[in-house]
N, C-alpha and C positions, 0 to 999 in steps of 0.2 A: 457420864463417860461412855457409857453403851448408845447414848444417842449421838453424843457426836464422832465414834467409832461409824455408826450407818451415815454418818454424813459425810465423812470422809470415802469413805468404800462408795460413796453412790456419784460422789462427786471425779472419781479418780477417771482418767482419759484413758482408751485403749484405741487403739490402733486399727483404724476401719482398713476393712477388706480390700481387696485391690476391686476397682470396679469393673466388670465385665459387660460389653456392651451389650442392651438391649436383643434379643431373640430378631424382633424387626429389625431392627438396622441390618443386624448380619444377613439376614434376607435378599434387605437391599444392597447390600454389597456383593454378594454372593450374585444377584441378578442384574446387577451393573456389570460383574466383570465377565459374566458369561453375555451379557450384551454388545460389551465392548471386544470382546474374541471373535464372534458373530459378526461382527460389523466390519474387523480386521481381515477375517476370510473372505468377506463380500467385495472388501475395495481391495482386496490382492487378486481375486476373479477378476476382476470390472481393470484392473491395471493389465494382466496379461489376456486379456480381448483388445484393448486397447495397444496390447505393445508393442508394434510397427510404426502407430503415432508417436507414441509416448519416446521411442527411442532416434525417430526420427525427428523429433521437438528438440532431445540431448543432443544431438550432432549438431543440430542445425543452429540453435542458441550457443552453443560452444565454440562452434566458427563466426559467430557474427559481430560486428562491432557496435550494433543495433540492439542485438536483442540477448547479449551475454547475461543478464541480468537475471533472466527467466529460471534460471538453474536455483538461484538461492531463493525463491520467491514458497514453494512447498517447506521449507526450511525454514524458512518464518513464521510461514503460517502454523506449523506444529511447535514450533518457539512458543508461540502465542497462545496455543490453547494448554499446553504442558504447564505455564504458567500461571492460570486460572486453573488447571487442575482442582484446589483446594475446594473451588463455590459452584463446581459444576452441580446440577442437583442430581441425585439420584435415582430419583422416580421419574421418571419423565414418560407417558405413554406416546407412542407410534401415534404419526400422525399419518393414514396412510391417504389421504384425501391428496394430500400436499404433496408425499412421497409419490402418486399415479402421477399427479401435475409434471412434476419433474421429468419423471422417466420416460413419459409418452412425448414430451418434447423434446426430450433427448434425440427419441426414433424419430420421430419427424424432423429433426434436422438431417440424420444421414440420410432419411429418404433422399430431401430436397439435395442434398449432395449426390447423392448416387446416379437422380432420376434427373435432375434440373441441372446442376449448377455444372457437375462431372462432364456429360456430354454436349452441353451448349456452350461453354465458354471455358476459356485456356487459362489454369489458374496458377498463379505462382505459387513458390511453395511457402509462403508465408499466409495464401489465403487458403492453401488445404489444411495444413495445420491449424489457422484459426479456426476451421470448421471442425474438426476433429475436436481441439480443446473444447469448444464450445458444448460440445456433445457429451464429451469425456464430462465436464466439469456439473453440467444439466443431471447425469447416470450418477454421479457422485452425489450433488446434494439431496437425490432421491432415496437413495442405500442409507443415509445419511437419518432422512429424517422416516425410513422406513422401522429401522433401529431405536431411536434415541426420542425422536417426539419434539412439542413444540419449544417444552424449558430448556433441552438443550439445542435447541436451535437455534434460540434465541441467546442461550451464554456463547453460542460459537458461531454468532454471526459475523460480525467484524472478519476472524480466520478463515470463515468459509468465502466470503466475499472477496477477501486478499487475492484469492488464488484465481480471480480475476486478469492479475498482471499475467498469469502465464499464458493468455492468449494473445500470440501476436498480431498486430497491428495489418490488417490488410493491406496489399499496394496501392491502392487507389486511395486509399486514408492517409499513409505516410505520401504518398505526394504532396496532397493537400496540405498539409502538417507543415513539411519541409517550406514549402512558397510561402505560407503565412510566415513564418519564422527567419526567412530568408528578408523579405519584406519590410520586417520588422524590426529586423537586425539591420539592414540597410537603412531604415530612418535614422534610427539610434546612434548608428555609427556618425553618418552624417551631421547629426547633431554635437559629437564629440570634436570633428574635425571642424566645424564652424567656430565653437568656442575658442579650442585649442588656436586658430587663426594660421593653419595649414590649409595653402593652396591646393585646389584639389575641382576635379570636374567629375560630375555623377553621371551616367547613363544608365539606367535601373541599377539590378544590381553589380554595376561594374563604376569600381573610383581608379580614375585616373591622377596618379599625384606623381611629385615630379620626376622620381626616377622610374617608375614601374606604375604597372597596372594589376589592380586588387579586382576581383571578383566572388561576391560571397554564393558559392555551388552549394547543392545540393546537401553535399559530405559536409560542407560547412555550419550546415545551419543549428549544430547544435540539439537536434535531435533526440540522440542517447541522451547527454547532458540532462535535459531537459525532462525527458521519461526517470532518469534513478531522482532528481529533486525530485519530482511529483510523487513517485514511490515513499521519497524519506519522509514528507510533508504528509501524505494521507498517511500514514506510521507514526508520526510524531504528533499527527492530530489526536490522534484514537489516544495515546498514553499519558498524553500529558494536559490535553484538554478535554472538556466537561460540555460547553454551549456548543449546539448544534450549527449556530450562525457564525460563532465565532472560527469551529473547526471549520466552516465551510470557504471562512474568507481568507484562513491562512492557507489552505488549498488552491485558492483559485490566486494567490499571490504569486504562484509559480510561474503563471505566464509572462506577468510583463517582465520579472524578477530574471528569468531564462533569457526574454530578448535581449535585456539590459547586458546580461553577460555577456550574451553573443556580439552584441555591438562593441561594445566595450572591448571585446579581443580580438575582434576585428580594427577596431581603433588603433588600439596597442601593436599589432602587428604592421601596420600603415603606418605608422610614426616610429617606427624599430627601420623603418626600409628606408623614410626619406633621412632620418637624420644619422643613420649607422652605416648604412649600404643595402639596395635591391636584395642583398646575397642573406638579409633575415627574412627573407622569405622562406628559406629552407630553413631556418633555425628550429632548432626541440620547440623552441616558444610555438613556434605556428604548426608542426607535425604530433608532438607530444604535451602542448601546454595544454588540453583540455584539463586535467587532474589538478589543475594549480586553479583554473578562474574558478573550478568547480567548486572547490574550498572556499573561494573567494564569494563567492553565491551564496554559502552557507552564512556567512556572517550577518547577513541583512533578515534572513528567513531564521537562525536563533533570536536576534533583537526580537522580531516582531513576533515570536513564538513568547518570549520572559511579557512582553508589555501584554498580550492577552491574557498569558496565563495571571500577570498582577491584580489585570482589570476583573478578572473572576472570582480573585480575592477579596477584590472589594465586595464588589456584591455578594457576596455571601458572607462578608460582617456587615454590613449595611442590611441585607433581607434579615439577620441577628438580631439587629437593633430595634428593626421596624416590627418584629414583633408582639403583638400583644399579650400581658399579662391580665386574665382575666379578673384578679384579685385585687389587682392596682386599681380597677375600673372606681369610680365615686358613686358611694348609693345615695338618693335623694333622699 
């Protein structure tokens, strides 16, 4: 009886301690978050140096029908890293080799602004501000990894690259941009109006049909449209796709995917005038339908986003299968 009294007594559970995190760790957290306050003081310095850009970036994206987009893009990109939160690593040393890289390029941009670009040539204010951002964002990735080092560099590559879209687009770039797309939109169209077996006479990009005359301008081409798809699709690549080739072909889907639309409401608006009346030219379809094709654009760029993501599926029960078991192997 006295022995299985100590058997009982030695066997009985009690209730372990709450556990207390390791000495280290608190360390590391305790020097993450005074890294991360550090790093918070640097880029609210680095913002109000910059903030004559910076507020003249807000004005100017807030007025435009181009470049409205640029506002929610910093808003994303802190989405994105607030989100990974959890696997950021802690330790991470300064890399300052990388961090000099950055920041001396940063100053040699505004030299070349100040010294070159300023007094030799007359710039719109979409190419000063692009010079600005450029600079702004250069000072940024520097602070950046002068702080935090290459592991987190690398967890916050994607968010840091994002902040890319907020430099706008030079004018001599959206030119070019605009006449490809115009172009482009014009074959398409064409192509629609052939089918369709609506009489109609092409001069570049001017269709003449039977009661009016269509011309796809500049404002037409579809532009904006065309920049926020490209924005959702490099977005929708990063989160939901895995193969670097595959992320890269749903990206570059956006081009002929954008012309297609453009033609296509340009069609639609051409075939509203001859068989309704000239007078849907003014119609919300041709002033305000952007947000309806634009939806409409989405539906082809989901399809093709489920059929990659399935095929990635595959292969990763396929690369499962192909596996080998070193035990299964036959000994002679």
């Amino acid at each position: 009886m006295p022995q299985d009294k100590a058997i009982n007594s030695s066997t009985t559970s009690h209730p372990e301690p709450n556990k207390q995190p390791a000495p280290s760790q608190n360390r590391e957290l305790s020097g993450f978050d005074q890294r991360l306050r550090s790093f918070g003081l640097a880029a609210l310095a680095l913002s109000l140096c910059f903030g004559i850009p910076l507020w003249n970036l807000i004005r100017f994206s807030a007025s435009s029908a181009l470049y409205s987009y640029i506002l929610l893009i910093p808003f994303i990109s802190l989405y994105l890293v607030w989100v990974k939160k959890q696997n950021l690593p802690l330790v991470s040393k300064p890399i300052r080799g990388t961090a000099a890289a950055f920041i001396t390029t940063g100053v040699a941009v505004l030299i070349a602004y100040w010294f070159v670009f300023r007094p030799r040539l007359k710039l719109m204010e979409a190419d000063y501000l692009a010079i600005m951002m450029i600079s702004f964002l250069l000072f940024f990735s520097g602070i950046y990894c002068l702080f935090f080092g290459r592991e987190m560099l690398h967890a916050a590559a994607f968010p840091l690259s994002f902040l890319v879209f907020m430099i706008p687009i030079p004018a001599v770039a959206v030119f070019q941009i605009d006449s490809f797309l115009q172009n482009g939109s014009a074959a398409v169209a064409q192509t629609f109006f052939r089918l369709s077996g609506t009489p109609f006479f092409q001069d570049g990009l001017v269709f003449q049909l039977s009661d009016i005359s269509l011309q796809i301008a500049p404002e037409c081409s579809g532009l904006h449209s065309s920049l926020v798809l490209l924005i959702t699709s490099v977005l929708a690549s990063y989160l939901f796709l895995r193969t670097p080739w595959k992320r890269t072909v749903f990206i570059l889907a956006v081009i002929p995917l954008g012309i297609l639309r453009n033609g296509f409401r340009v069609f639609t608006i051409g075939e509203l005038c001859v068989h309704i009346g000239p007078q849907m030219i003014n119609s919300p379809i041709h002033h305000k339908g952007g947000p309806v094709f634009f939806i409409l654009s989405l539906i082809p760029l989901f399809i093709l986003l489920v059929v990659l993501q399935k095929s990635e599926r595959r292969g990763a029960k396929s690369n499962c299968k192909t596996v080998e078991n070193p035990n299964s192997k036959l000994q002679e």
